[in-house]
C-alpha positions as CSV (number, residue, x, y, z in Angstrom):
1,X,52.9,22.8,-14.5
2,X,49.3,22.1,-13.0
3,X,47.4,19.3,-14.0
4,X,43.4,20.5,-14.6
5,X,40.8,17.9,-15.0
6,X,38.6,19.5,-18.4
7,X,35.0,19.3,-18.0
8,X,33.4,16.6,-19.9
9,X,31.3,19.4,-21.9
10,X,34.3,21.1,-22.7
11,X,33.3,23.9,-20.4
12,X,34.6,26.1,-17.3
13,X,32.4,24.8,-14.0
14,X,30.1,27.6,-12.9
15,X,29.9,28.5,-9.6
16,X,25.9,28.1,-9.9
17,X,26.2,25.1,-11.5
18,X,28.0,23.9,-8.0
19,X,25.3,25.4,-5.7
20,X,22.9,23.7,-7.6
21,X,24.0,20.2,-7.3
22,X,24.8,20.9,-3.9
23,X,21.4,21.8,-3.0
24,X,20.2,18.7,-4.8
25,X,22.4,16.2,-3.1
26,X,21.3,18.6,0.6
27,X,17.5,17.5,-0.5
28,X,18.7,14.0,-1.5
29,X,20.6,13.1,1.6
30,X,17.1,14.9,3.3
31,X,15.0,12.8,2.5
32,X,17.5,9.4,3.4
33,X,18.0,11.1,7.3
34,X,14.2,11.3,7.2
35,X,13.9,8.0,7.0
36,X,16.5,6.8,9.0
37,X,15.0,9.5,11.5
38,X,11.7,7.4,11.7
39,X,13.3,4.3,11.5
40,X,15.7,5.0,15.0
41,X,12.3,6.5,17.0
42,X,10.6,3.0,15.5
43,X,13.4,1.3,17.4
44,X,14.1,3.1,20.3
45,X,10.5,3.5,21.2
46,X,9.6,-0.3,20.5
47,X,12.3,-0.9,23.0
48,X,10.8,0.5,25.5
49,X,7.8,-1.9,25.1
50,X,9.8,-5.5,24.9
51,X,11.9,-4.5,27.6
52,X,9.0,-4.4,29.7
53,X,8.3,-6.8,32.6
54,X,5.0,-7.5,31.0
55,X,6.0,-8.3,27.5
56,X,7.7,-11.4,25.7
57,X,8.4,-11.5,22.4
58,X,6.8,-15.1,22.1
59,X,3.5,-13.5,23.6
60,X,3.3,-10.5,21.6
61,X,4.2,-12.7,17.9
62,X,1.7,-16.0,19.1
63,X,-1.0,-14.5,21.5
64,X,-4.7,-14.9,20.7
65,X,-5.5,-11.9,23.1
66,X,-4.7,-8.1,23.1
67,X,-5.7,-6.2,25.9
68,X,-2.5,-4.5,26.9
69,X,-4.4,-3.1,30.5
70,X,-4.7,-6.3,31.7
71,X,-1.5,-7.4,30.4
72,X,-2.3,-9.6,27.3
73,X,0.0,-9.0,24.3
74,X,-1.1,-10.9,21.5
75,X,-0.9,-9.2,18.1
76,X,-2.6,-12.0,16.3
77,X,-6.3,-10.3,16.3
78,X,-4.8,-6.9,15.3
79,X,-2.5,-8.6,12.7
80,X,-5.7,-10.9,11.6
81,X,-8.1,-8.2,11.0
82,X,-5.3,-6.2,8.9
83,X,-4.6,-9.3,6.6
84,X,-8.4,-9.7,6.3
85,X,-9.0,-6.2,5.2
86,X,-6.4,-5.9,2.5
87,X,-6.8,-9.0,0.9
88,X,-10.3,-8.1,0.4
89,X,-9.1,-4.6,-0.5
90,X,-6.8,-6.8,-3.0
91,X,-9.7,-8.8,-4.3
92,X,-11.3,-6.0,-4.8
93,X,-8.7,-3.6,-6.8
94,X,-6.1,-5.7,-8.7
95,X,-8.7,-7.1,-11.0
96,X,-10.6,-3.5,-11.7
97,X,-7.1,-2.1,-12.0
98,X,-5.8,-4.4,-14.5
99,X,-8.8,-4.4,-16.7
100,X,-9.0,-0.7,-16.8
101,X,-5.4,-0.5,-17.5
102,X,-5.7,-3.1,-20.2
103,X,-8.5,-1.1,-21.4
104,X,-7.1,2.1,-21.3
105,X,-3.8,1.2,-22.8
106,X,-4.9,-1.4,-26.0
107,X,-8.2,-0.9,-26.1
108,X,-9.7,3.2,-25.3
109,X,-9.3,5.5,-28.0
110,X,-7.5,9.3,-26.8
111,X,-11.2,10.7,-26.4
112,X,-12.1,8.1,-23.8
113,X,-9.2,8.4,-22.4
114,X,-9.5,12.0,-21.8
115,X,-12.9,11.6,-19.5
116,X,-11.9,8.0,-17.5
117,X,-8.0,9.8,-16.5
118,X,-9.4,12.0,-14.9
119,X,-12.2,10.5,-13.4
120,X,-9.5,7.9,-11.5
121,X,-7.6,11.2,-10.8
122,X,-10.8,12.3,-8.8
123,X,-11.2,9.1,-7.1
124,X,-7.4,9.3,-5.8
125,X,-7.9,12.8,-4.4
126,X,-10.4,11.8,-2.3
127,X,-9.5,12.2,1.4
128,X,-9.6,9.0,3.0
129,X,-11.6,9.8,6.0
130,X,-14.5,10.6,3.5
131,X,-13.8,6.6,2.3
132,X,-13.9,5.9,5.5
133,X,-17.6,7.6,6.5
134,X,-18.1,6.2,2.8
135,X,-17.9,2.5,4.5
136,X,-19.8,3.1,7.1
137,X,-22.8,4.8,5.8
138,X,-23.0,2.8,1.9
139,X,-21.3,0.3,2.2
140,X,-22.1,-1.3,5.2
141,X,-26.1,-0.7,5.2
142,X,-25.4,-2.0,1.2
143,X,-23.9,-5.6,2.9
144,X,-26.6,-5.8,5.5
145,X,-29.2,-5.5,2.8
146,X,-27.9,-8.1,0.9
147,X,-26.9,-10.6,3.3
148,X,-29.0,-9.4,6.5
149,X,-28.7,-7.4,9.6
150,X,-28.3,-10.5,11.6
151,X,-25.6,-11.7,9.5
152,X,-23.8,-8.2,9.1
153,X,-22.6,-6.7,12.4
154,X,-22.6,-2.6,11.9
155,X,-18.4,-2.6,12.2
156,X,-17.1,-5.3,10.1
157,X,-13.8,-6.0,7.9
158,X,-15.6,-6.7,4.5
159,X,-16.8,-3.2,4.2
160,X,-13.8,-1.5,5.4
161,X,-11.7,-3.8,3.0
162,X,-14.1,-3.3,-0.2
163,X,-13.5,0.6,0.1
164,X,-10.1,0.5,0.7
165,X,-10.3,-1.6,-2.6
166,X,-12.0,1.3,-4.2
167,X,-9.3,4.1,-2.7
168,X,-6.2,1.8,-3.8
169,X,-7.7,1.3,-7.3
170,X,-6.3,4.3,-9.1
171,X,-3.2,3.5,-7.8
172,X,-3.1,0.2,-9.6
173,X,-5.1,1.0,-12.8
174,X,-2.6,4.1,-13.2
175,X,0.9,2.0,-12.3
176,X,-0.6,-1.0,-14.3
177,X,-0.7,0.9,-17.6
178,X,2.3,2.2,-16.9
179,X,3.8,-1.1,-16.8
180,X,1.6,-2.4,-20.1
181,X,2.8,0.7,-22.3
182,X,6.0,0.4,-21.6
183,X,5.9,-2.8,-23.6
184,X,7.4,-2.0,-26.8
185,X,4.9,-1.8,-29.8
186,X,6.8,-3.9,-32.0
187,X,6.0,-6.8,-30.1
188,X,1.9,-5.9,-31.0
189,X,3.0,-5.2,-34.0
190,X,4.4,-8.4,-34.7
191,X,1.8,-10.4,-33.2
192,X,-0.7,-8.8,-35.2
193,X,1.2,-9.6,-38.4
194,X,0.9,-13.4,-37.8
195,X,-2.5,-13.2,-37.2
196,X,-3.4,-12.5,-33.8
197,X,-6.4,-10.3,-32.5
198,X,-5.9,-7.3,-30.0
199,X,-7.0,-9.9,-26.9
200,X,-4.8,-12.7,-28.0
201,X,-2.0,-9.9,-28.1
202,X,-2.6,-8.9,-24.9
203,X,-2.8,-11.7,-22.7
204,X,-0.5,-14.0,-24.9
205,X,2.4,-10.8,-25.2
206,X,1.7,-7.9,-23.7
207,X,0.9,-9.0,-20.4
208,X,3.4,-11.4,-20.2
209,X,6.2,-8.8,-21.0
210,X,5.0,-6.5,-18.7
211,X,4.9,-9.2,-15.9
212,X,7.6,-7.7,-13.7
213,X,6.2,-4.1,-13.9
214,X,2.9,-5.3,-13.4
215,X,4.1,-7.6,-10.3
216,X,5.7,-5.0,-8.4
217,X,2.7,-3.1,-8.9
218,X,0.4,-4.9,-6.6
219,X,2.9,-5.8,-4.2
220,X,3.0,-1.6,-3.7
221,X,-0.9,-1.9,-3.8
222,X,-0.6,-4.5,-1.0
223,X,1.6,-2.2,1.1
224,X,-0.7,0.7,0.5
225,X,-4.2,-1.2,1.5
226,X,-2.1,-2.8,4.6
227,X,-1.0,1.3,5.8
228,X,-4.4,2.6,5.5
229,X,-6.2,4.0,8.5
230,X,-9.0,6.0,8.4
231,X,-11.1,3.7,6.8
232,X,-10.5,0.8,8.6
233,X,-10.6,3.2,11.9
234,X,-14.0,4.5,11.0
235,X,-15.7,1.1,10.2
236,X,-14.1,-1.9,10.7
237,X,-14.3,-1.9,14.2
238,X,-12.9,-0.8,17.4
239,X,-12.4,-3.9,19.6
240,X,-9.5,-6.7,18.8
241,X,-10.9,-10.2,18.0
242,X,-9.3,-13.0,16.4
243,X,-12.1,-14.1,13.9
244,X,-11.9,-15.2,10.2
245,X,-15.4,-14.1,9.5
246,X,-15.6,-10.9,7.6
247,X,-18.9,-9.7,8.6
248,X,-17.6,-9.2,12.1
249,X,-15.9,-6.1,13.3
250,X,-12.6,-6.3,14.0
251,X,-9.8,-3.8,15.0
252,X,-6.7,-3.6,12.1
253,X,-3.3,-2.2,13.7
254,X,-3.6,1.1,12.2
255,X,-7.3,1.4,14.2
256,X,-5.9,0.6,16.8
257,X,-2.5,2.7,16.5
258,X,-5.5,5.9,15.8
259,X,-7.4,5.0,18.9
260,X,-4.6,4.8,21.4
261,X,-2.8,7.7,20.2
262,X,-6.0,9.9,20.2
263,X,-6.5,8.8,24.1
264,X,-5.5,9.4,27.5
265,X,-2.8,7.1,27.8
266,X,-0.1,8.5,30.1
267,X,3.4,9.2,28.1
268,X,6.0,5.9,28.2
269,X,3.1,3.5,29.0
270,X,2.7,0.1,28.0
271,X,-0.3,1.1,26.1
272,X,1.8,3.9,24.9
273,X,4.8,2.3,23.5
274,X,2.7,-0.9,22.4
275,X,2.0,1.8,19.5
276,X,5.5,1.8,18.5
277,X,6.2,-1.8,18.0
278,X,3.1,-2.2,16.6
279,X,4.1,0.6,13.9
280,X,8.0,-1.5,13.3
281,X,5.5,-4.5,12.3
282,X,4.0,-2.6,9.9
283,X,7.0,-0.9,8.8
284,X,8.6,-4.4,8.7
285,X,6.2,-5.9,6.3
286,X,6.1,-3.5,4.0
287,X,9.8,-3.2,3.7
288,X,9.6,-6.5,2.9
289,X,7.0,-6.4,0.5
290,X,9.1,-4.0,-1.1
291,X,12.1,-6.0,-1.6
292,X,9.9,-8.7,-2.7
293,X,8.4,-6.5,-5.3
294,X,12.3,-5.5,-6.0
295,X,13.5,-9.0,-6.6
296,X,10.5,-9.9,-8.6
297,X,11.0,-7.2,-10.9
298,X,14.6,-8.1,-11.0
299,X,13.8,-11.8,-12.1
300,X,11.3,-10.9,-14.6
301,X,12.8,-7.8,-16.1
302,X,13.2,-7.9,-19.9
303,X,15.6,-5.3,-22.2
304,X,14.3,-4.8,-25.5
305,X,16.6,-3.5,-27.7
């Protein structure tokens, strides 16, 4: 006598039911050899470059200089200018984004909610190359108004990093309330029953339960203001230099990456490949501002039952 296995509803499995799932799991498993796809042509390519005669790894992490046609590998200016540019983009976001997510989640009633949604919706479908002429036409001229032409260079990092502020700031005022909603109303509830006002509730309960949602939110914010290109491509500069003064231009990796891949480099050049490892760096920091923002949410995560 044959052994079935009953279906845990109790019914027959339908064939469509099977082509379904399959066609799921097909667009699941997709997506994973995508990204394995892009990490093995990060690797192979960036191979290419350190096994070069003319690079060292030591060189390319600690050098002051990049000027790969003259054989200086040093990915400190291009790495400088990127830090520079999304902490200022970071300085500029994380504390609009958190008070408009504050605002919209404990303090907006549904009818202002219903005109500043979409206004943040607007100002995430944006392209970014529009940011970027954005940059270079307000914002700049904006900077060198206030703090003089002489001090203000036409290219420079502060302007590139204050819009990219501005694009990345629906991203965190969107993923922010998110993570402040989610915080279950009892907890406001009770707060207010001993007493407390609606700002003592939030930044004594609210915000403090919603820590780890909150945390992982600007790490992803990081990672996003670190990727960006056009921007940064369009006004922050087109020439590597290792300076800590914002008002300066300065070429980011992803400028740099847009310039030399829209060249005439010849194919499986230094220059060429230099563009690969570059990209691993970038893909190697924000992996691992990822599983940063994974074991921070991990640490801080609360259940509410």
């Amino acid at each position: 006598m044959k052994n079935t296995v009953p279906h845990p509803y109790g019914k027959r499995i339908r064939l469509h039911e099977t082509v379904i799932e399959s066609l799921l799991f097909l667009f699941a498993l997709m997506s994973v050899m995508i990204t394995v796809g892009i990490v093995v042509i990060l690797f192979k390519e960036s191979m290419l470059f350190f096994s070069s005669d003319e690079v060292t790894l030591s060189q390319f992490l600690f050098g002051t200089k990049w000027q790969p046609m003259i054989g200086q590998f040093g990915v400190l200016p291009l790495l400088n200018s990127t830090i520079t540019t999304s902490l200022i983009a970071m300085l500029v976001a994380l504390p609009l984004g958190l008070s408009v997510a504050i605002y919209l989640s404990e303090y907006a009633t549904a009818k202002t909610k219903s005109i500043v949604k979409p206004i943040l919706e607007i100002l995430a479908g944006i392209p970014t190359i529009v940011y970027g002429y954005f940059a270079l036409t307000f914002m700049t001229p904006l900077l060198r108004s206030i703090f003089g032409e002489e001090v203000v260079q036409m290219y420079n990092t502060a302007s590139a990093g204050i819009v990219i502020g501005i694009l990345i700031l629906p991203l965190v005022a969107t993923m922010a309330e998110d993570a402040i909603s989610a915080v279950p109303k009892e907890l406001r509830l009770a707060s207010h029953a001993l007493g407390s006002t609606v700002a003592e509730t939030t930044f004594h309960i609210v915000l403090p339960a919603a820590l780890s949602g909150l945390s992982a939110t600007f790490l992803l914010a990081l990672s996003r203001a670190i990727g960006e290109t056009m921007v940064v491509a369009l006004a922050a500069g087109a020439g590597p230099k290792l300076t800590f003064n914002p008002f300066e231009g300065a070429e980011t990796i992803t400028g740099y990456i847009v310039r030399i891949s829209g060249g005439d480099v010849s194919y499986n050049s230094v220059d060429y490949t230099s563009i690969f490892a570059l990209g691993l760096m970038l893909f190697i920091i924000t992996f691992t501002l990822n599983l940063i923002s994974r074991s921070i949410s991990a640490k801080y995560h609360m259940e509410y039952e």
